[in-house]
C-alpha positions in Angstrom: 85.5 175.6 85.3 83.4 172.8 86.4 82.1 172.5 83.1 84.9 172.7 80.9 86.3 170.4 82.9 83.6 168.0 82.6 83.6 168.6 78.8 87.2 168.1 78.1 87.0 164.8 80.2 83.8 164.0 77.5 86.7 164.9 74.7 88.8 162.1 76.0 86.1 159.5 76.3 85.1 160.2 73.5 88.2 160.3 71.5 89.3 156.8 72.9 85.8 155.2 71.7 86.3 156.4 68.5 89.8 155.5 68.1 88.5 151.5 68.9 85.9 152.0 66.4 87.3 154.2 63.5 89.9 156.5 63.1 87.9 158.6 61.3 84.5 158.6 63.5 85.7 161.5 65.5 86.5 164.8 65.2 87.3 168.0 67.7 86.8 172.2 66.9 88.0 174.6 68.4 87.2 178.1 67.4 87.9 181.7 68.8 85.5 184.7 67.7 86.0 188.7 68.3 83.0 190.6 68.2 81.6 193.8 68.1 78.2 195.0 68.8 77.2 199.0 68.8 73.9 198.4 70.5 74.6 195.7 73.1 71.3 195.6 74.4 69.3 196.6 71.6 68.0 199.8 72.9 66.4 202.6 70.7 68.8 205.8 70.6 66.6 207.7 73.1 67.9 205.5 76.4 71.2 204.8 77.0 72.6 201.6 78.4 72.8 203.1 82.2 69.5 203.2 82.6 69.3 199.4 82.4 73.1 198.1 83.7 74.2 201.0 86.3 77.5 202.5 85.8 77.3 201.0 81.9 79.7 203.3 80.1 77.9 203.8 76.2 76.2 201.1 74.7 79.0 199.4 72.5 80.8 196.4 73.8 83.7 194.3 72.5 83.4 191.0 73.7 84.8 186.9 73.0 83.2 183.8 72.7 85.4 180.6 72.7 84.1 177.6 71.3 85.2 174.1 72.1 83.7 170.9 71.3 84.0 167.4 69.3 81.9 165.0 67.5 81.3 161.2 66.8 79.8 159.4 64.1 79.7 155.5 63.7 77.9 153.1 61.5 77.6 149.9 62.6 76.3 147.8 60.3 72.8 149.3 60.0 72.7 151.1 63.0 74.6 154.5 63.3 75.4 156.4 66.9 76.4 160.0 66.9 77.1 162.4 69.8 78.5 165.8 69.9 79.6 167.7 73.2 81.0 171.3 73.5 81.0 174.5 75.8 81.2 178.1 75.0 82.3 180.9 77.0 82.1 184.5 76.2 83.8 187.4 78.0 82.8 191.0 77.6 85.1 193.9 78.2 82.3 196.8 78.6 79.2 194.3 80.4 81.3 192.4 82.1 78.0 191.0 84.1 77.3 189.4 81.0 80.1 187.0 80.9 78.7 183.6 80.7 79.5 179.9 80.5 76.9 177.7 77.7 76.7 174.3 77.1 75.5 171.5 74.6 75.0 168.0 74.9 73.3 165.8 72.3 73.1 162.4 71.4 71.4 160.1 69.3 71.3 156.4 67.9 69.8 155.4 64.2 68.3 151.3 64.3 67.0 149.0 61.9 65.3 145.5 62.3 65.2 143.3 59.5 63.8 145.1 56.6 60.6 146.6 57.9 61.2 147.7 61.1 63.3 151.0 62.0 63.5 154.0 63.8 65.6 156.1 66.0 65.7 157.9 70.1 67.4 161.2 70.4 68.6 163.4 73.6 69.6 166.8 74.5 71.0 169.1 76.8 71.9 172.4 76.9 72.5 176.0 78.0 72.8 179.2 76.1 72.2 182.8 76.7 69.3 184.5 75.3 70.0 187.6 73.4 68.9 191.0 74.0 66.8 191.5 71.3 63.6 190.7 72.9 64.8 190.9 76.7 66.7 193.7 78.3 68.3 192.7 81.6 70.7 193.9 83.8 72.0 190.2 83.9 72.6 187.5 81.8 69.3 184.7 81.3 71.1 181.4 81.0 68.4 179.6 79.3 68.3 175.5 80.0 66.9 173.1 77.3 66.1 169.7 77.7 65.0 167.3 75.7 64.2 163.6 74.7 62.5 162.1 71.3 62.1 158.3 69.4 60.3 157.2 66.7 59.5 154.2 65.7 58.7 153.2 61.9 57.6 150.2 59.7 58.4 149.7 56.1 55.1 147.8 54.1 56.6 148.4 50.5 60.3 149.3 49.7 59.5 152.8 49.7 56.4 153.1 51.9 56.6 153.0 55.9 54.0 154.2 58.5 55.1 156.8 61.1 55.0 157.3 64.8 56.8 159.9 67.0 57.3 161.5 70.5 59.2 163.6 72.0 59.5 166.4 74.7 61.1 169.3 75.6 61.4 171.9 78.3 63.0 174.7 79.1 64.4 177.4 81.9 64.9 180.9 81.8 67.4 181.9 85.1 66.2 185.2 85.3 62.8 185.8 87.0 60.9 188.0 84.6 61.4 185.5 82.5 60.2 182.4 84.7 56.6 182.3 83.5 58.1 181.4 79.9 59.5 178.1 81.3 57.5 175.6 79.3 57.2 172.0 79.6 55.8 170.1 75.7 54.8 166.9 75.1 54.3 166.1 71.6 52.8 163.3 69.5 53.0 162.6 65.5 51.7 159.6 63.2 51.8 159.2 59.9 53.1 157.9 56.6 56.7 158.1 54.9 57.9 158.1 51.4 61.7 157.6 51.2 62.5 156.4 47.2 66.5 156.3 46.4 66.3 158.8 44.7 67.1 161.3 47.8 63.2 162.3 48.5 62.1 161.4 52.0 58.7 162.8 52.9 56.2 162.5 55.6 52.3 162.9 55.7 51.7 163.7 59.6 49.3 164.1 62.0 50.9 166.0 65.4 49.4 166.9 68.9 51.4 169.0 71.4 50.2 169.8 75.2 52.2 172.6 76.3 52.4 173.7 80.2 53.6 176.8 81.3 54.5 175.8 85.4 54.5 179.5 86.2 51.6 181.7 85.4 52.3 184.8 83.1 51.7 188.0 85.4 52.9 190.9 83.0 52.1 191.2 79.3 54.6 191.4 76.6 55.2 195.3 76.8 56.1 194.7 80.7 52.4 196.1 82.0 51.0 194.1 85.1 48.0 191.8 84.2 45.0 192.3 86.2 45.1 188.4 87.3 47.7 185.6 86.7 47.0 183.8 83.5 47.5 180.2 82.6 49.1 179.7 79.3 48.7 176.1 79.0 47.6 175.4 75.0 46.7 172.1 73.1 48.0 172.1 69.2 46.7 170.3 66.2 48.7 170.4 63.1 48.5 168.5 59.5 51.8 168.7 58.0 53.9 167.7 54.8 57.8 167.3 56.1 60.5 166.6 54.3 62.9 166.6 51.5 63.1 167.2 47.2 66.2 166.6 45.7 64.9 166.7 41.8 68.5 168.0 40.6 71.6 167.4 42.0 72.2 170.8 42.3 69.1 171.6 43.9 67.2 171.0 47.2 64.6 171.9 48.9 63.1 171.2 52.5 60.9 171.8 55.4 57.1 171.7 55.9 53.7 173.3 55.5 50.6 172.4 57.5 47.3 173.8 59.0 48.0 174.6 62.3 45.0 174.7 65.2 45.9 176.4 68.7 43.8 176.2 71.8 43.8 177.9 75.0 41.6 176.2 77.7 41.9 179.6 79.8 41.8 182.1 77.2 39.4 181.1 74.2 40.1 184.9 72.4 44.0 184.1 71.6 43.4 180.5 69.8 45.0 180.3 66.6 43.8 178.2 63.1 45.6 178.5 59.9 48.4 177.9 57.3 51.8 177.6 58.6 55.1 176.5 56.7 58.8 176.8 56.2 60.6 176.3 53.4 64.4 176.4 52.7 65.6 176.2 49.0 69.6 175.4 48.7 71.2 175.8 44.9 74.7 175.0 44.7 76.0 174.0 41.0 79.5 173.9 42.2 80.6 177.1 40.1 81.1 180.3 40.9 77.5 181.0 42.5 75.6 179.6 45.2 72.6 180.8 46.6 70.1 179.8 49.7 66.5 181.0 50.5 63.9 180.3 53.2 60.8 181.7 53.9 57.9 181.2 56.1 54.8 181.8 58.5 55.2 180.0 61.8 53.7 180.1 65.2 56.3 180.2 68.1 56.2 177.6 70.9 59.4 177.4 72.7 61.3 181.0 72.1 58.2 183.0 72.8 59.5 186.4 74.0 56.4 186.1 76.7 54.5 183.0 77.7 52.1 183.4 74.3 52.9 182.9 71.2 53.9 185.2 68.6 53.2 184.6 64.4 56.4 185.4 62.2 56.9 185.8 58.8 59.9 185.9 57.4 62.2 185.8 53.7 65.8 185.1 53.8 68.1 185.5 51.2 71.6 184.2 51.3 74.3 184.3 48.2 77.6 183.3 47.8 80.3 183.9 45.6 83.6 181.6 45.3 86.6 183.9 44.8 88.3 181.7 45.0 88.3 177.7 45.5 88.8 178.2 49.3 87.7 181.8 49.7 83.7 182.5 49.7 82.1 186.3 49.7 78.7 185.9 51.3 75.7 188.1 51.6 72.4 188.0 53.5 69.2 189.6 53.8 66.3 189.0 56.0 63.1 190.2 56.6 60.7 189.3 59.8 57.0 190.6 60.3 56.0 188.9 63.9 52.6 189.6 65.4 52.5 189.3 69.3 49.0 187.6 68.7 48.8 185.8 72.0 49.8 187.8 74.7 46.8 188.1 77.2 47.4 191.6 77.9 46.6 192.7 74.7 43.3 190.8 74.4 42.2 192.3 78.4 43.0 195.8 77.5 42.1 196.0 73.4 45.6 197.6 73.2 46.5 197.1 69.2 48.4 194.1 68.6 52.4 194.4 69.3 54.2 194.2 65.6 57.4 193.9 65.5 59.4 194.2 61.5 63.2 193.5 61.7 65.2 193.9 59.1 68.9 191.9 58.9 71.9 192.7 55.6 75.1 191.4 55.8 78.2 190.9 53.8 80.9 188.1 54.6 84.6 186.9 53.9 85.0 183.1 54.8 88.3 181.2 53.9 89.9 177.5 54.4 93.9 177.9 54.9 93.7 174.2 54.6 92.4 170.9 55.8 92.5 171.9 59.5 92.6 175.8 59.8 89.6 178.8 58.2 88.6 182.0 58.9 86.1 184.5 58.4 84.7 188.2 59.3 80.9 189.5 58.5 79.8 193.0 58.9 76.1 193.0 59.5 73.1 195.7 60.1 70.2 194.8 62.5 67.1 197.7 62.8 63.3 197.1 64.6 60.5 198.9 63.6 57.6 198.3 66.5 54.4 199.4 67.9 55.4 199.3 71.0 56.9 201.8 72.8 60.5 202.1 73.1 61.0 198.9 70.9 62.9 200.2 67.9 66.5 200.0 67.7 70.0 199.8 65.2 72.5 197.7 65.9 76.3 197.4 63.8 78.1 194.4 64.6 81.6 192.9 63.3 82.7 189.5 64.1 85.8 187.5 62.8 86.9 184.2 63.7 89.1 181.4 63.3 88.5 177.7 63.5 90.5 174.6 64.2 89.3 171.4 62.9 91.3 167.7 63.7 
């Protein structure tokens, strides 16, 4: 209660600042989603839900999430501020230990100095609950993100800058199994940027990241004790390409590709050196078909299921159909292939390597009523094939929801 409160206060604040500034800086959403899930917890057939939440009666549940929040945006002159603020609570009916209260703060402010000089400093805060895909608990793990970044850039042509950026992040799991995952980064980039007018804005980077684990790892990723605690602190070199290609104006594409170098001081047999991108290709020609795609090969370093790091690669198809001018049918399909390359235990014991392959398809209705009100429902299938013992699972699940936007 504490929380909303403290948001819907935020509302007001923010709605008065943006009301001196611009009627039209400022917005506030409210949505209400209905959801239901076959396999809450993401077990495989063979175990039923009362063997991790006593008394759990099948492994379905019917649950809501309500969403309220609000945004600013402001250019002044050349500077631009923008904020957003919302909370999120969900209610189950079958796990009701579930029910949880999430959070997001963000905020961040755009500058330019005369010509050359430019650049930017961010913020974040928030709290969400991990799913159950990669955790089973018998409570909910609130996890708590934090995070600050600035940049700092210098323009030596019209379309020619150099580059530098930091920023941090950490986070907290609140359940203890999940403790040793709290990680604390620290990252450095520098660089060049090409921005032309045309709407290309690349980057030529060189980043470091030092990531600290405060809590040592004492089980491996299949849940099996390690013989002694283990440090997961790592250092990361990466050369990337970031950015954005516009060469239609119904086309786009973006993200980055880059050699990636991991280190562990501790554990020399999990480093990591190679080829890691991901790239997201959007094609709208405002007809009757749209159609999105990403793909890549990336090596976690904040969502790790255990304190390692896992490799994931992954294709995702998404396309549209306009039924009408306000009505979309949408479809998805995504595959994942992730490695469990890091984890300690694997590399004491010799055990295989976890692999995990998840497969996602979906269809989708989506529909403005008008300039305020839309809705929309999505039937999607989830299904794991691991490894690891008692890792695969099915899961159905049907959402709808409605939004209101003023």
């Amino acid at each position: 209660m504490r929380i909303l409160m403290a948001v819907l206060a935020s509302l007001m604040a923010g709605s008065v600042l943006a009301q001196q500034a611009d009627g039209k800086s400022w917005g506030v959403n409210l949505s209400q989603n209905l959801i239901h899930e076959s396999n809450l917890l993401r077990l495989p057939s063979s175990i039923p839900a009362s063997a991790i939440v006593q008394g759990a009666s099948g492994n379905s549940d019917f649950y809501s999430v309500t969403r309220v929040g609000a945004d600013f945006d402001r250019t002044y002159s050349k500077q631009r501020l923008q904020a957003q603020v919302g909370t999120d609570i969900t209610r189950f009916s079958n796990f009701s230990r579930f029910d949880s209260v999430g959070y997001n703060l963000f905020g961040r402010f755009d500058w330019q100095y005369d010509r050359n000089w430019y650049g930017h400093a961010q913020l974040g805060l928030s709290r969400s609950r991990s799913t159950f895909v990669d955790f089973r608990s018998s409570e909910p793990n609130l996890v708590n993100t934090q995070s600050l970044g600035a940049a700092v850039g210098f323009r030596f042509t019209p379309v020619w800058s150099s580059y530098v950026g930091l920023d941090t992040i950490a986070t907290d799991n609140s359940v203890s199994p999940l403790k040793p995952n709290n990680l604390e980064s620290t990252n450095v980039e520098a660089g060049l940027r090409y921005q032309p007018e045309d709407g290309t804005d690349l980057f030529v980077l060189a980043r470091r990241s030092n990531g600290k684990f405060p809590n040592r790892q004492i089980n491996d990723v299949n849940g099996n004790p390690l013989p002694n605690a283990i440090d997961n602190s790592f250092r990361q070199n990466e050369l990337l390409i970031r950015g954005v290609l516009s060469p239609s104006t119904v086309a786009r594409y973006q993200g980055q590709i880059g050699l990636t170098q991991r280190r562990h001081e501790n554990f020399p047999s999990r480093d990591f050196s190679g080829l890691t991108f991901q790239l997201d290709y959007n094609w709208n020609p405002q007809g009757l078909w749209s159609f999105q795609a990403s793909a890549g090969n990336t090596i976690g370093a904040v969502a790790d299921v255990s304190a390692n790091y896992i490799v994931s690669r992954f294709i995702v198809l998404r396309p549209a159909l306009s039924i009408t001018p306000k009505t979309l049918l949408r479809g998805s399909l995504e595959w994942r292939d992730r490695q469990f390359s890091g984890d300690p235990g694997l590399a004491i014991s010799n055990t295989p390597k976890r692999e995990d392959r998840l497969t996602t398809f979906g269809v989708g209705i989506s529909s403005t009523i008008n300039r305020n009100w839309s809705w929309s429902a999505d039937l999607r299938q989830e299904s794991r094939n691991s490894n690891a013992v008692n890792q695969d699972f099915s899961a159905r699940v049907f959402a709808v929801s409605a939004t209101l936007q003023f």
